[in-house]
C-alpha positions as CSV (number, residue, x, y, z in Angstrom):
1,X,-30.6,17.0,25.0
2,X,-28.1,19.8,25.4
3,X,-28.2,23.3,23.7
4,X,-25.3,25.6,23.3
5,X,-25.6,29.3,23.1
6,X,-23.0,31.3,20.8
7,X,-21.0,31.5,23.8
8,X,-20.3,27.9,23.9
9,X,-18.8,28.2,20.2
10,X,-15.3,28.6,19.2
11,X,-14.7,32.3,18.7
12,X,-13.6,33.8,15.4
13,X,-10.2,34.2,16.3
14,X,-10.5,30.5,17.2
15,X,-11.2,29.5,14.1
16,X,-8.9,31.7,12.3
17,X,-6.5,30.0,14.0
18,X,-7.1,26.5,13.6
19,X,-7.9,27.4,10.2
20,X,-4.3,28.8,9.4
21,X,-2.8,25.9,10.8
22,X,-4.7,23.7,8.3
23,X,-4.3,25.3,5.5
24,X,-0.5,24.5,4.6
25,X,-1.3,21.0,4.7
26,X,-4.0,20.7,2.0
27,X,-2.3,23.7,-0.3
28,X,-1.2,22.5,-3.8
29,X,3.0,22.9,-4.5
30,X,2.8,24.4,-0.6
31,X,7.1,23.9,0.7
32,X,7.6,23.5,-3.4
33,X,10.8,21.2,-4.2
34,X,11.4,20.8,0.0
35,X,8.4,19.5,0.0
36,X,8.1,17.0,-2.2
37,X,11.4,15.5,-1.5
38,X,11.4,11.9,-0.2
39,X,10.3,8.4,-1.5
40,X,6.7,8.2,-2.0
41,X,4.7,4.5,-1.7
42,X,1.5,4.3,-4.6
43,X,-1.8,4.8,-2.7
44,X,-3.6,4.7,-5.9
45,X,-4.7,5.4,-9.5
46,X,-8.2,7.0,-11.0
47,X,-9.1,8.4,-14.1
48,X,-10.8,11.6,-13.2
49,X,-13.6,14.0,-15.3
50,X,-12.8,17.7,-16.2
51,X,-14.7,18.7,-13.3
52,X,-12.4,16.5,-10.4
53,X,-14.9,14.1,-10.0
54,X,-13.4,10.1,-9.5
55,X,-15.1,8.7,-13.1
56,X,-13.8,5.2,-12.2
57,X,-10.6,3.5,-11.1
58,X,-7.6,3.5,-13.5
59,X,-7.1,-0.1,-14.7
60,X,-4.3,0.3,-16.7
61,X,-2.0,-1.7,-14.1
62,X,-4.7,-3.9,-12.9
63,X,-6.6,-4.0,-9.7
64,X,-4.3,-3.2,-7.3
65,X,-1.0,-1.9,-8.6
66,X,2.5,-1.1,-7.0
67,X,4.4,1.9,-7.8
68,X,6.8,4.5,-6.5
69,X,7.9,7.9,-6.9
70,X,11.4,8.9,-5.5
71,X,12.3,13.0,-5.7
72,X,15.7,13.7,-3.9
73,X,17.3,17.2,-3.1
74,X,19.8,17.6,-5.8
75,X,17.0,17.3,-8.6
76,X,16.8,13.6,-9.7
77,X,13.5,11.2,-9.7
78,X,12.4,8.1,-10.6
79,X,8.8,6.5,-11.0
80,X,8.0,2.5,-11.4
81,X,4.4,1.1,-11.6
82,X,3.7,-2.8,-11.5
83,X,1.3,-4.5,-12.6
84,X,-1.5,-6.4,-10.1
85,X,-1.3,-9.1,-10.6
86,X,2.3,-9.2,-11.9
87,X,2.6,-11.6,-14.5
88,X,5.1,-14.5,-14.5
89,X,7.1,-16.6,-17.3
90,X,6.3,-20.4,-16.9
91,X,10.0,-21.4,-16.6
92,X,10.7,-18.7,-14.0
93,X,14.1,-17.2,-16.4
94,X,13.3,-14.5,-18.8
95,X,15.8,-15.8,-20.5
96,X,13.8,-18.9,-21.6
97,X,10.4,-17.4,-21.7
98,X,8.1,-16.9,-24.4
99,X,7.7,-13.9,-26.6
100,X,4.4,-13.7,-25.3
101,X,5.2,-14.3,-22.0
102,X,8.2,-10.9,-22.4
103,X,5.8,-8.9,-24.2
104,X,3.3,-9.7,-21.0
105,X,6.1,-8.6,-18.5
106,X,6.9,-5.7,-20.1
107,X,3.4,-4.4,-20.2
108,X,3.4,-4.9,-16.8
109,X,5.9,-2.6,-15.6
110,X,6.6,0.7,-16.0
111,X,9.8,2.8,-15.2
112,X,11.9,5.6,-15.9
113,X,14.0,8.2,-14.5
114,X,15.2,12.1,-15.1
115,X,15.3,15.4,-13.3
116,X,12.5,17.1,-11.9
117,X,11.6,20.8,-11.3
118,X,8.6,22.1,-9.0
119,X,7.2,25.1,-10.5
120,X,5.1,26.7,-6.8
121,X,3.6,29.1,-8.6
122,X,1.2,27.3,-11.1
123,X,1.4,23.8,-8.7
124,X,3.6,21.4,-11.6
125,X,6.2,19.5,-11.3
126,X,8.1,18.9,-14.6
127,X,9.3,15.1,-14.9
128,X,12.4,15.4,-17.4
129,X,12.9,12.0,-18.8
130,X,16.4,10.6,-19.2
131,X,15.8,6.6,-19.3
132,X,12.8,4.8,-19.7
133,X,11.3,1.5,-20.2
134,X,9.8,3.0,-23.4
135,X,12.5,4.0,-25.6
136,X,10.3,7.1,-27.4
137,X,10.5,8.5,-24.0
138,X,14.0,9.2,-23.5
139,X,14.1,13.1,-23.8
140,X,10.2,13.7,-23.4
141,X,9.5,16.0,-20.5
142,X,6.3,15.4,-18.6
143,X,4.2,18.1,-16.6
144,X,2.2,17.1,-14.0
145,X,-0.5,19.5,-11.6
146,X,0.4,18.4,-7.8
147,X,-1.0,18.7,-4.6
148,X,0.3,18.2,-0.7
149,X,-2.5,16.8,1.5
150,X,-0.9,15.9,4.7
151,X,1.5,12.7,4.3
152,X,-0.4,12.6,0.3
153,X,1.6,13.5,-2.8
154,X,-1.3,13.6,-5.6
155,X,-0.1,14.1,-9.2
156,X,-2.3,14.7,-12.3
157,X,-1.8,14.3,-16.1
158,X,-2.5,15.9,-18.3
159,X,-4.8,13.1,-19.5
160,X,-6.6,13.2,-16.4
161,X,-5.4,10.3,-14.7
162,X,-5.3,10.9,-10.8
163,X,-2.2,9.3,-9.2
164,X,-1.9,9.6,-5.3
165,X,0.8,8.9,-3.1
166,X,1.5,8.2,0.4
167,X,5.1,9.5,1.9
168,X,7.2,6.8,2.5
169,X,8.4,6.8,6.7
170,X,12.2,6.5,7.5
């Protein structure tokens, strides 16, 4: 078995370094609007205690859901979640399926769209909604905390539901 003697170590001014070269990639609202710009793919969603720790995944769009969040430069976003699994109407038209069958699909998607802005200095970005599935939406601005870890976009609300997201590759 090898030892190593405190020469064999990385010096201090190593690890400053390496450690300042880390650091923008796990700093919440780090690059602010820049940053944040681009399509981002759903990774997943949690519901979260006070103190950060995971309490359990988020059912609320079933096992595994699908979702995106689109910010672009001039200001604009968009989120959609849907449902896993996605349900289906029977006759394959909405326009002949059930009431239950609707009320099913719409509970399984969710959607809308506004302006955004980042605020860097407390780590939020402010969703501004314009349209929405749910019409009592339409006007209702949304704050949630963010943080930039590498290629992940995580958002939190305010009800402590932990929603991270994966940058989407051109």
């Amino acid at each position: 078995m090898e030892s190593y003697s405190g020469t064999d170590r990385l010096s201090i001014p190593a690890l400053t370094f390496i450690t300042l070269l880390l650091t923008p990639a796990i700093c919440h609202a780090q690059g602010g609007k820049d940053a944040i710009v681009g399509a981002w793919k759903l990774a997943s969603i949690e519901r979260v205690r006070q103190t950060g720790e995971v309490e359990r995944p988020d059912d609320w769009m079933g096992r595994s859901p699908t979702g995106v969040v689109i910010y672009d430069a001039a200001g604009y976003m968009s989120v959609q979640f849907m449902r896993d699994p996605r349900p289906t109407f029977k006759t394959g038209a909405w326009f002949t399926a059930t009431l239950e069958e609707k009320k099913d699909a719409f509970e399984g998607y969710y959607a809308y769209f506004g302006t955004y802005e980042v605020n860097e200095k407390e780590g939020s970005v402010l969703h501004r909604v314009q349209g929405s599935l749910r019409p009592e939406e339409v006007g209702v601005s949304y704050k949630r905390s963010f943080m930039l870890s590498g290629n992940r976009l995580i958002l939190t609300t305010p009800e402590l539901r932990r929603l991270t997201f994966e940058r989407v590759e051109k």
